[in-house]
C-alpha positions in Angstrom: 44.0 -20.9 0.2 44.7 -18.1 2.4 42.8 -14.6 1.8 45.5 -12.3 0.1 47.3 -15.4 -1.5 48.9 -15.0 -4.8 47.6 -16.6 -7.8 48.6 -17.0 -10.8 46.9 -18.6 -14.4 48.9 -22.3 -15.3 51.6 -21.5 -18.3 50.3 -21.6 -21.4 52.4 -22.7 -24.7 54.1 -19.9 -26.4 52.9 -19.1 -30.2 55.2 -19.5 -33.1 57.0 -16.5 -33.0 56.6 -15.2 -30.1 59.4 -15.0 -27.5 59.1 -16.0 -24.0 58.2 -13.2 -21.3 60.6 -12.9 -18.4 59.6 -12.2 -14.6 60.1 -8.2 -15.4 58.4 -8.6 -18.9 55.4 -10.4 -16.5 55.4 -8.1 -14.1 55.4 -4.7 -16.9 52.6 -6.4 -18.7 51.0 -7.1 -15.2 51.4 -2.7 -14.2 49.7 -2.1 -17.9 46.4 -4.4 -17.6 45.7 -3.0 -14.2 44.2 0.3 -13.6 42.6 1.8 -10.9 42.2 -0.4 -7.7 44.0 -2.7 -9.1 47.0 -0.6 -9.7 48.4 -1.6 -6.0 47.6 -5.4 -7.0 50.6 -5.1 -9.9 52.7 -3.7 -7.4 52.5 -6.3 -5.4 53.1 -8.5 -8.1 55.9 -7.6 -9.4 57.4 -7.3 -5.4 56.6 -10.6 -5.0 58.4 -12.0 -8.1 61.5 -10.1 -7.3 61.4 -11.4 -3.8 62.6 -14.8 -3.0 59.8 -17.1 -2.4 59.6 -18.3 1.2 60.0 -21.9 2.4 57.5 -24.7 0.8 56.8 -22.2 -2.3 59.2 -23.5 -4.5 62.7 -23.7 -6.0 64.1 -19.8 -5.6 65.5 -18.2 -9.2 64.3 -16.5 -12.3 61.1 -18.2 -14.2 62.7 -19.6 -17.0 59.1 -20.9 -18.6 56.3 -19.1 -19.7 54.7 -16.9 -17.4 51.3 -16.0 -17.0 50.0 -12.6 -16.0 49.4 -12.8 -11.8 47.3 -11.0 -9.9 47.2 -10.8 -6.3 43.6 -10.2 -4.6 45.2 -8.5 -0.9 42.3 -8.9 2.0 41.9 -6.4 4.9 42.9 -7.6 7.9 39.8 -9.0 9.9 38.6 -7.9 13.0 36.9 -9.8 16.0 33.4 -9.2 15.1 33.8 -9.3 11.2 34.1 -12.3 9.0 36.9 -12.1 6.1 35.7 -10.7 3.7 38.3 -11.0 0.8 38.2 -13.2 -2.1 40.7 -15.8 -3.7 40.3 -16.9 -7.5 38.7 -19.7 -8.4 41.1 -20.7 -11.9 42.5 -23.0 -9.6 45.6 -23.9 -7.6 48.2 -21.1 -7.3 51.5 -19.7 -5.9 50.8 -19.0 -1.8 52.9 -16.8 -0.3 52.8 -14.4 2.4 49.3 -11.9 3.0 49.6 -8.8 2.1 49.5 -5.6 3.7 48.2 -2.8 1.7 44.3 -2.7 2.3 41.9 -3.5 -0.3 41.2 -0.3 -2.2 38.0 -1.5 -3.6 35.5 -1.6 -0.4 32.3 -4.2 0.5 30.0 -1.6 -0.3 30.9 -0.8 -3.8 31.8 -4.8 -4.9 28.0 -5.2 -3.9 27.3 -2.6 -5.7 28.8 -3.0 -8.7 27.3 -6.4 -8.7 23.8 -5.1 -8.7 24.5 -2.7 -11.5 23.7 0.5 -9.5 25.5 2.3 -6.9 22.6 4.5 -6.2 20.5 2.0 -5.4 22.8 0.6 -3.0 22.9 4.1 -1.4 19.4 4.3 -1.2 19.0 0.8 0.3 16.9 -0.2 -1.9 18.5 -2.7 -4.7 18.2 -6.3 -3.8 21.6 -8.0 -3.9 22.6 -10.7 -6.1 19.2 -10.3 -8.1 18.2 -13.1 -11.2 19.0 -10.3 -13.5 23.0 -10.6 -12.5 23.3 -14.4 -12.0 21.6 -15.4 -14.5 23.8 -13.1 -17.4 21.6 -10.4 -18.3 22.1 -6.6 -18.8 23.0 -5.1 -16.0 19.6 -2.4 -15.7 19.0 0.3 -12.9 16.3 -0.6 -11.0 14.1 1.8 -8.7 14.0 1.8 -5.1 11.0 -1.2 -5.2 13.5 -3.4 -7.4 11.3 -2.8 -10.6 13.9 -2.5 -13.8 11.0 -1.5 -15.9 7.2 -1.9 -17.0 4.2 -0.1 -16.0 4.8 -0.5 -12.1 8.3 1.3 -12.8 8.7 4.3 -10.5 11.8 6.1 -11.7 12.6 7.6 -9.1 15.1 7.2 -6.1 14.1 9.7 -3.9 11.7 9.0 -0.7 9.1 12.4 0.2 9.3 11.6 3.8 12.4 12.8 5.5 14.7 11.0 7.1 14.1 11.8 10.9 10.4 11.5 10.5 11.1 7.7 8.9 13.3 7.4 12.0 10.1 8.6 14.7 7.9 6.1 12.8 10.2 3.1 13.1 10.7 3.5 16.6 7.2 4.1 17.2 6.3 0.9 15.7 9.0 -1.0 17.4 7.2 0.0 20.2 3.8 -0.9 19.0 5.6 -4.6 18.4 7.1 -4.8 22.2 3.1 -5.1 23.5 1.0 -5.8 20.4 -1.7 -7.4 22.1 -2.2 -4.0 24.3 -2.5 -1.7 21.6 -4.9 -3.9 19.3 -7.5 -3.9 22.1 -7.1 -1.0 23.9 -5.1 1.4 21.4 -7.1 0.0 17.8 -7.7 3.6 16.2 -4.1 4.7 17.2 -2.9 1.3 15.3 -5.6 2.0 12.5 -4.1 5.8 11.9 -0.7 4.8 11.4 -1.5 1.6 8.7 -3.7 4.7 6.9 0.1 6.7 7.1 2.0 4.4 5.9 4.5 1.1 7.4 8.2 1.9 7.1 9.8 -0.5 4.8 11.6 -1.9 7.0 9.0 -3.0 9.4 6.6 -3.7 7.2 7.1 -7.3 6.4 7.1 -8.0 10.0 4.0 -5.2 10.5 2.4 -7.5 8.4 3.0 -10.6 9.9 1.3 -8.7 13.3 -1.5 -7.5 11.7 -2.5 -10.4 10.4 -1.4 -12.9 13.0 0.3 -15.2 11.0 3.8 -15.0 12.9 1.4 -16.8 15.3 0.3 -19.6 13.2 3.8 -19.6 12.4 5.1 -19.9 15.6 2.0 -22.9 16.1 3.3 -25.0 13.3 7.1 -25.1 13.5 8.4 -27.0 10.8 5.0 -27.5 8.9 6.2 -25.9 5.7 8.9 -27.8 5.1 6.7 -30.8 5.7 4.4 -29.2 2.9 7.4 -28.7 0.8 9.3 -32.0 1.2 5.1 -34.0 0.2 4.1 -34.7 -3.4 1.7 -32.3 -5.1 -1.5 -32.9 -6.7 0.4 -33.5 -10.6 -2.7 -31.2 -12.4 -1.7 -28.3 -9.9 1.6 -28.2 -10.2 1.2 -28.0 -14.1 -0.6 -25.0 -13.8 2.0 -23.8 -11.1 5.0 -23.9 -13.3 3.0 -22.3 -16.4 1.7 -19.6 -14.3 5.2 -18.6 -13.1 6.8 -16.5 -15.7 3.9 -13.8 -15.8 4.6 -12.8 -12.0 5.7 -9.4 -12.2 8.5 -10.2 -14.9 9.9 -6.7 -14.8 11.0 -7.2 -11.4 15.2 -8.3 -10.3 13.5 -10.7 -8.2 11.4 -12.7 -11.1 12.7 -11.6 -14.0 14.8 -14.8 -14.7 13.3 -17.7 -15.3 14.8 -20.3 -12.6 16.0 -17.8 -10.7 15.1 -17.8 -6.6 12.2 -15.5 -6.7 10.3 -18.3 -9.0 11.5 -20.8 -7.3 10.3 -19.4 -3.9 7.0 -18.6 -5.3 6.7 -22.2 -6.7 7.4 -23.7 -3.0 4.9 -21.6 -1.6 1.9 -22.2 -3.9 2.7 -26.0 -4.3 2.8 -25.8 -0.3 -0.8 -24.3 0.2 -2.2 -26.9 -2.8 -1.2 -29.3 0.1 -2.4 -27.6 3.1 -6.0 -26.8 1.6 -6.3 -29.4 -0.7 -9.8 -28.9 -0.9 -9.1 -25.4 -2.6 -6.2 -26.3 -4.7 -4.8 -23.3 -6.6 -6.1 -19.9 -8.0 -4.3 -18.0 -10.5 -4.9 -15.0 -8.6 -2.6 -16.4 -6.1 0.5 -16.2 -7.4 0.7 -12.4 -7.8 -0.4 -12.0 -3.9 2.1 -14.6 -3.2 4.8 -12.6 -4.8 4.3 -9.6 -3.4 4.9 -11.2 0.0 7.8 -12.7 -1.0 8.9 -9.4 -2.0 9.2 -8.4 1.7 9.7 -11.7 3.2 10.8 -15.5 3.1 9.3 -18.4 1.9 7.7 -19.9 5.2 6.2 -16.3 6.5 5.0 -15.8 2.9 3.1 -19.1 2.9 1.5 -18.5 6.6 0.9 -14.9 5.7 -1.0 -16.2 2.2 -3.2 -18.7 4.6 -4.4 -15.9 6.7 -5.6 -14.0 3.5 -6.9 -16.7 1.9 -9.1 -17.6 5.5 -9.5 -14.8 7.3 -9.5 -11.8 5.0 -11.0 -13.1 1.9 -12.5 -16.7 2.6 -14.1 -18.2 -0.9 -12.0 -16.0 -3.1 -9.7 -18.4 -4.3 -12.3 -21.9 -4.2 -13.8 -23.3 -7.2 -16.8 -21.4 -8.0 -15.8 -18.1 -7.3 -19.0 -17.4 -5.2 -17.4 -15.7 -3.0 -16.0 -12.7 -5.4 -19.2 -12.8 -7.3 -21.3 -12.8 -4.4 -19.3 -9.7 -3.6 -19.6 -7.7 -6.9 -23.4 -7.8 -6.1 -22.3 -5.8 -3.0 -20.0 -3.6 -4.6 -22.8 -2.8 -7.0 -25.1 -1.8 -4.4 -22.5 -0.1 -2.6 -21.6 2.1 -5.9 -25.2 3.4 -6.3 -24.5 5.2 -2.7 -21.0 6.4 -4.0 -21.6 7.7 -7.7 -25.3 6.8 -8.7 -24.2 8.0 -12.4 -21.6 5.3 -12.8 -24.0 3.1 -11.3 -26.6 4.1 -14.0 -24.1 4.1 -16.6 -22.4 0.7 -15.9 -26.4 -0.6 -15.7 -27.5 0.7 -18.8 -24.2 -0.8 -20.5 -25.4 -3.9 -19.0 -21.7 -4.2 -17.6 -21.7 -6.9 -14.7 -19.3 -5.9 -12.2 -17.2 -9.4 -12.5 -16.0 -8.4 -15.5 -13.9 -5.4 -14.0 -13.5 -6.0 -10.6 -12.4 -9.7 -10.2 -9.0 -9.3 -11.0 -8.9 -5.5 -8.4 -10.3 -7.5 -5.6 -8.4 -11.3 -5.7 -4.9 -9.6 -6.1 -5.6 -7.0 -4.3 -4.9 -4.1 -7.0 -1.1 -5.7 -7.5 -1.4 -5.5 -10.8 -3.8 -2.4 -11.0 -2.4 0.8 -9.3 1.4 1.9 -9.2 3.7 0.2 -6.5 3.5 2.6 -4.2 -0.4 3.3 -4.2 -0.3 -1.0 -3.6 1.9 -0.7 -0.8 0.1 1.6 0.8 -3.4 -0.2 0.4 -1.9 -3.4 1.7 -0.7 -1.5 5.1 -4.6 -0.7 5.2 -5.6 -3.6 4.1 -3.8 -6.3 6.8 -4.9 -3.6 9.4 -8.7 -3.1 8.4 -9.6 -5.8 6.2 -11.8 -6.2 3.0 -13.6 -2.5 3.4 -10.1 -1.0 2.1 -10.7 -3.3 -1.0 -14.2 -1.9 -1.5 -13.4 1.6 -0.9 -10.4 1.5 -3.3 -12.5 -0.2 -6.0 -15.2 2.7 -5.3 -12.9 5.7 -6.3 -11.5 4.2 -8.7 -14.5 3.9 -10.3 -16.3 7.3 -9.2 -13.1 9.2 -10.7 -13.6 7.2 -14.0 -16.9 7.3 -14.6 -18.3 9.5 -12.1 -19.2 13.1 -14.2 -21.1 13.7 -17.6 -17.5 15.0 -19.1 -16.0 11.5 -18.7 -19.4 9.6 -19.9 -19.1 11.5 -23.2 -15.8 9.4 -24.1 -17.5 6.2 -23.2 -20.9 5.6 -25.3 -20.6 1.7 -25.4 -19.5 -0.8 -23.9 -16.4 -1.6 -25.4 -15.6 2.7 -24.4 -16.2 1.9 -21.0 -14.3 -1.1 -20.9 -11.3 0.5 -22.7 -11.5 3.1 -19.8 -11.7 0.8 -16.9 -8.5 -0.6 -18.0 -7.2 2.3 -18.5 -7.8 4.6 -15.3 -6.7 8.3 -15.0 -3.1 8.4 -13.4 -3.8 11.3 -11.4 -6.9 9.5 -9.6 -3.9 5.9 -8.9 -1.8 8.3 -7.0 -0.4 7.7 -3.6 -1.6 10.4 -2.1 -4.7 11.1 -3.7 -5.7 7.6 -3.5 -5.2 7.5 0.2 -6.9 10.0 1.3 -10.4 10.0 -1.1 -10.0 6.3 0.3 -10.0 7.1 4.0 -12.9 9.7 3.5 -14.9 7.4 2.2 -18.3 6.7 4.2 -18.3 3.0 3.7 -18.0 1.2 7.3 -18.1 -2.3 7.9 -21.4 -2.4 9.3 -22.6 -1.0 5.8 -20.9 -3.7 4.0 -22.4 -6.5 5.9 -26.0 -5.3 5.3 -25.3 -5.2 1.9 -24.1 -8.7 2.6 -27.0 -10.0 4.4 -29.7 -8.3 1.8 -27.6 -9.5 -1.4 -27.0 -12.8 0.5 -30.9 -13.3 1.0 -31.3 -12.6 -3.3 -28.7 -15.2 -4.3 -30.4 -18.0 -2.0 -33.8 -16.7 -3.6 -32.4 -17.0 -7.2 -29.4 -19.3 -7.5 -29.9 -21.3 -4.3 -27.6 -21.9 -0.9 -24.1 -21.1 -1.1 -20.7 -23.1 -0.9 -18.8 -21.3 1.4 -20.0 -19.6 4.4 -20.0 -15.4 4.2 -19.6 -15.3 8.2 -15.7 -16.9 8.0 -14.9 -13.0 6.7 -13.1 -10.9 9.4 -12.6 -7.5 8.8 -8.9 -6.5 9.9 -6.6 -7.6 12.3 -8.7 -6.4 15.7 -11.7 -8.9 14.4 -8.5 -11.9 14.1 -7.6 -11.0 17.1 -10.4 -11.0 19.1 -11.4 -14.2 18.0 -8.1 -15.9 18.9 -9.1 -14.7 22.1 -12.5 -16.1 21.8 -10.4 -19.7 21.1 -7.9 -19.6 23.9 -10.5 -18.3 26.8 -8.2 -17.9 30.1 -8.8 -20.5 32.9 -11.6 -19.4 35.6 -10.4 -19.7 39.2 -13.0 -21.8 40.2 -12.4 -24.8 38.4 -9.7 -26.0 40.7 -10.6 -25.2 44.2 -13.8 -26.5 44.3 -13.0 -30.1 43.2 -10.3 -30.6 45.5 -10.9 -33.6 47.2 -9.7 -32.0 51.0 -12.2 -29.3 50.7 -14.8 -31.5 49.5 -14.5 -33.2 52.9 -13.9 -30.2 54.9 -17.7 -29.1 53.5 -19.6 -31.9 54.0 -18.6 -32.0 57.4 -19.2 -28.8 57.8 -23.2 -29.2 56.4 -23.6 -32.9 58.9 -23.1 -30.8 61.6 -20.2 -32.8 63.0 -18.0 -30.4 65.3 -14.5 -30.3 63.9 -11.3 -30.1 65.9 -9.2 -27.8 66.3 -6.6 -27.3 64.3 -3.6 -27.9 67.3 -5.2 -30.9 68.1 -5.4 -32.2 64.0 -1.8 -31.7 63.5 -0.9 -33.3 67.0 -2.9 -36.4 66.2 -1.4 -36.5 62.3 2.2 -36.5 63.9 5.2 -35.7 61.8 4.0 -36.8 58.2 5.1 -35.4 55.0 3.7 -32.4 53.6 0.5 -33.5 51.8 0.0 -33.6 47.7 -3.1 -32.1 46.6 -4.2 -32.5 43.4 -7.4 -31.2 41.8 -9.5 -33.5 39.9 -9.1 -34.0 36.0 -5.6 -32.3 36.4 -2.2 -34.0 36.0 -0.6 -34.4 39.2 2.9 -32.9 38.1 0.8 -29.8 37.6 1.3 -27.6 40.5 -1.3 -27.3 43.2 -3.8 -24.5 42.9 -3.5 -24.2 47.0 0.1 -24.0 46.9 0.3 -20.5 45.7 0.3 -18.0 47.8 -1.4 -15.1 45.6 -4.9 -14.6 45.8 -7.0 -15.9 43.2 -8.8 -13.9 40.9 -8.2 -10.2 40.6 -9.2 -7.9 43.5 -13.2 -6.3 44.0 -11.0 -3.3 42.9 -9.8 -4.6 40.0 -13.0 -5.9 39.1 -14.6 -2.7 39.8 -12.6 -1.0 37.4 -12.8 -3.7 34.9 -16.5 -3.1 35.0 -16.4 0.5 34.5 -13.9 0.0 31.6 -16.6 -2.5 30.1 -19.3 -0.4 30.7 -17.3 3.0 29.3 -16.6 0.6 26.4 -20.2 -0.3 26.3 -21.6 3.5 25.6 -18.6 4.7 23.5 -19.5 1.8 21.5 -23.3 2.5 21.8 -22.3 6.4 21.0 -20.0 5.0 18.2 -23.1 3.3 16.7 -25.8 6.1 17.4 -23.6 8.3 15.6 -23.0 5.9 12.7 -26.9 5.7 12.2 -27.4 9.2 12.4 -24.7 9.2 9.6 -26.8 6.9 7.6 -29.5 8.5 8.3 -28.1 11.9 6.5 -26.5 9.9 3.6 -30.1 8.6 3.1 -31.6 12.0 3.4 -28.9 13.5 1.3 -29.9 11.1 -1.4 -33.0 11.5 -1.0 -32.8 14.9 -2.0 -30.4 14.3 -4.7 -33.1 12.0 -6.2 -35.9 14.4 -5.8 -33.5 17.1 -7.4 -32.7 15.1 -9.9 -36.8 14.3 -10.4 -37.4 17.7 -10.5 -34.4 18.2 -13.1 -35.7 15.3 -15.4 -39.0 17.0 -15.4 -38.0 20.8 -16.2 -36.2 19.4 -18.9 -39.3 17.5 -20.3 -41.1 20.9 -19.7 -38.9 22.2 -21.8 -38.6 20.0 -24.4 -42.5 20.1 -24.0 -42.6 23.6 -24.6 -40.3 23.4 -27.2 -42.6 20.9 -29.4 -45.2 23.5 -28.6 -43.3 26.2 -30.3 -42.4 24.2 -33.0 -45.8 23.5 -33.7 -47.0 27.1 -33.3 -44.2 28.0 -36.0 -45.7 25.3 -38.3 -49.0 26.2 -37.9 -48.2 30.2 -38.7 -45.7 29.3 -41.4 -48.9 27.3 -43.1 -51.3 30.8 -42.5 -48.9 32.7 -44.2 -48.5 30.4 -47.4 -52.0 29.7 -47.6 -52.4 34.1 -47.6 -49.5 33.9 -50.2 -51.3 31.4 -52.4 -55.3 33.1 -51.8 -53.2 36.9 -53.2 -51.5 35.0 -56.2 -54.4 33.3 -57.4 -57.3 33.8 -60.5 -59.3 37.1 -59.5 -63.0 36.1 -58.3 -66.1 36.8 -60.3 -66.7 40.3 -58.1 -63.8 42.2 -59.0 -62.7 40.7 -62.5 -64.4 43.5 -64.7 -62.2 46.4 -62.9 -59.0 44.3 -62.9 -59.9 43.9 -67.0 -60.4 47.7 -67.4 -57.7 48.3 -65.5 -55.0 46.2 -67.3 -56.4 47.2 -70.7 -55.2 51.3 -69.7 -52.2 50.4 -68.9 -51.8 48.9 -72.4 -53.6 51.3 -73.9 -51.1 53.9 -72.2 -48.3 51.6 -73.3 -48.8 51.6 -77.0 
């Protein structure tokens, strides 16, 4: 059926009673159901059952049976570039007749719109069309710009703080970044670094995050892989747990807040994929949140090769049975937090409170469920770019704005206080903002963090034995992933080639018997008009091309080498420079708490001083507060043998003066 056809219901059987609508009784109750845009659709109607119908339409006349209310959906007229966008009804075969002319009154924008329950969304680009929550029959709800209709991750808010031209100076700036990634990941790191710590636009950011962690790579390695993963049978005992695990995914957001709808099903593809692709790890339940989250941004397949690059380069050993990895980890963290706040260090260790029990669930999902959608968003960007340090850090003020002063300890004398609290942790310290920057100020570098590793590393082999994974898989951001790609695809030396050619091979033996050799006229008189020769090198394929053929010189120049050199060796003391000054760093964080322990020494002592002075008092009180009762008692009691006759003569005159 033609866009713009008219289309009317099949007659339906009159009621007892009733009497039979003509075409102008059809086309009056047509004008009164219609309102709005579809005010010019009645029009229409009723034109086009005055009009004669045109050949192949039917016999011409007035409808004599009962007729049906008809509608007429018009469709602009297409362009070259555009596809048709009108719509036809789908109650089934109708009247054609010819298209119609007035435009459509009710645009692309706003059907869309009205579909997704929320024009401001729409406006705001950020309202996912066609959501579960409209196919599947619910309520249409208003969503926020991150397609959250509600819960605690629920913003509220529409508006964006950055403005719209400095959105605009970021995106092209990273489109630029993207034209010559390799360049700016070696040479232009911190630059790359800075802007991660500011913030990815949103729409870059699913394909900044495929670059920062390289899987756009592995994806482009392994075409067609996934839907090999997809199309094999799963292990039965993980799928089980799949499908069960489904429904508590983020179930206030439009993309998995049906059950069935194509956000589950998408996340169910990609999990049941990676249970086939590391089958020795199977399936974590702390998966499927990071899973989503990617699938948030991006399809199925660069989900699922983005999830294998976090599950083996950033966090190897989170997600394998055991959890060694995360608990090896918290030890870390631990040691890490007496640098940070030593009183929530002291607290948390006279609580007896072992870090697993709070940070498992920050670290293996990566604060999704933890921090507002935002504050996640934003430690992701950091996260891809500098690996598992972000994670750290994030965990660390979290905890040192929760626990980190004497006024918040007094609210959390046990352990089920501090628990309570830790679940619970201060808004203001979870905000965008303020998270990012305490986060970024923070003095915990990588080379800290593998020390820690190393020393807590050497205590678990001491106590619990050797270790199931190996700690050294860990890369810390996309610059360590991408220098060692570069370490597995070394380029091809330019000696390799040359010297195994068999011609030259000749040429030099010759040259060391000592045998004179011709000159070159007379050689290619004596060869006489032969084809050009083929020279292959040995070991290479001979459809390869020949290394003498080309003409450019091989290898770089002695001045390109020269300046590669001084790059190196520039690279060499900034990175020596880099380090002195990060020791001398460490050496004033050591001083620093050095003195804050000797401070707090000498505090712990005045105060027992004190409260040794105080006893001191007390006792000096006591023992002057017994002198003075015992004085009391010696002047209230019997008179002694010296003085009793004058206290007798005495109390008898004062009787005798009485009476």
């Amino acid at each position: 059926m033609a866009p713009g056809a008219l289309t009317a219901k099949p007659p339906l059987a009159p009621k007892p009673g009733t009497t039979v609508a003509s075409g102008v009784t059809a086309r009056s109750a047509a004008g009164q159901m219609t309102s709005g845009h579809g005010a010019a659709t009645s029009a229409s109607a009723g034109q086009a059952l005055e009009d004669p119908p045109g050949p192949g339409t039917g016999p011409p006349g007035t409808c004599e049976a009962p007729v049906a209310v008809v509608m007429v959906t018009p469709a602009p007229e297409p362009s070259e570039n555009s596809q048709d966008l009108g719509s036809t009804s789908s109650l089934g075969p109708g009247i054609s007749g010819p298209r119609g002319q007035a435009p459509d009154t009710l645009s692309y924008l706003d059907s869309v719109s009205l579909m997704s329950g929320t024009l401001e969304s729409l406006a705001d680009d950020v309202s996912s069309m066609g959501s579960d929550s409209e196919i599947n029959g619910l309520a249409l709800r208003k969503t926020d710009k991150y397609g959250f209709l509600g819960g605690s991750q629920y913003s509220g808010s529409l508006e964006s703080s950055i403005p719209v031209d400095v959105a605009r100076q970021r995106e092209l700036k990273w489109l630029e970044m993207f034209t010559n990634w390799d360049k700016w990941l070696s040479r232009r790191f911190q630059k790359v670094k800075l802007r991660c710590r500011k913030g990815i636009p949103s729409s870059l950011r699913a394909k900044a995050w495929q670059y920062l962690s390289n899987s756009k790579e592995l994806l482009e390695q392994n075409p067609g892989k996934f839907e090999e993963l997809e199309r094999a049978p799963g292990d039965p005992k993980w799928l089980d747990v799949i499908e069960k695990d489904l429904h508590r995914q983020f179930p206030f957001h439009e993309m998995f807040a049906a059950r069935g709808g194509h956000g589950q099903q998408d996340l169910y593809r990609i999990l049941k994929a990676y249970t086939i692709y590391r089958p020795d790890e199977g399936y974590c339940q702390a998966q499927a949140p990071v899973a989503a989250v990617l699938l948030m941004h991006m399809p199925a397949e660069q989900a699922f090769w983005c999830l294998v690059q976090i599950c083996d380069k950033y966090l190897p050993g989170y997600y394998s049975a055991g959890l060694e990895a995360i608990q090896l980890d918290g030890e870390i963290f631990f040691a890490l937090l007496r640098r940070a706040s030593p009183l929530a260090h002291r607290h948390l260790r006279r609580q007896r409170i072992d870090p697993v029990l709070y940070m498992t669930e920050w670290f293996m999902c990566i604060f999704a469920r933890t921090l507002p959608w935002a504050s996640v968003l934003r430690v992701w960007d950091m996260f891809f770019c500098e690996g598992v340090k972000i994670i750290f850090r994030v965990a660390l003020v979290l905890l040192r704005h929760t626990l980190g002063s004497v006024e918040k300890l007094r609210s959390c004398q046990g352990m089920y206080e501090t628990m309570e609290q830790l679940r619970n942790l201060p808004q203001q310290c979870m905000q965008e903002d303020f998270l990012v920057h305490e986060v970024t100020n923070l003095p915990v570098t990588e080379a800290l963090i593998e020390r820690e590793n190393a020393a807590q590393l050497k205590k678990w082999r001491e106590t619990r034995g050797e270790l199931q994974y190996r700690p050294s898989r860990r890369l810390h951001g996309s610059r360590a992933i991408h220098e060692e790609r570069r370490r597995q695809q070394p380029p091809l030396g330019p000696s390799s080639s040359l010297l195994s050619l068999p011609g030259l091979k000749t040429r030099g033996s010759r040259a060391a018997g000592g045998a004179p050799s011709p000159p070159p006229l007379a050689r290619r008189a004596s060869a006489g008009p032969a084809p050009g020769p083929v020279v292959t090198a040995e070991g290479l394929h001979p459809s390869l091309p020949s290394p003498t053929g080309n003409s450019t010189p091989l290898g770089p120049s002695k001045e390109a080498r020269r300046q590669e050199k001084e790059r190196q060796k520039q690279e060499k003391e900034r990175e020596k420079e880099r380090q002195k000054q990060e020791k001398e760093r460490e050496k004033e964080r050591q001083k620093q708490e050095k003195e804050r322990e000797r401070q707090e020494k000498e505090r712990e002592k005045q105060e027992k001083e004190q409260q040794k002075q105080e006893k001191e008092r007390q006792k000096q009180e006591k023992k002057a507060q017994g002198r003075k009762l015992s004085l009391r008692r010696k002047a209230d009691g019997p008179p002694g043998p010296h003085d009793g006759g004058d206290r007798s003569s005495a109390a008898e005159a004062r009787q005798d003066a009485y009476f």
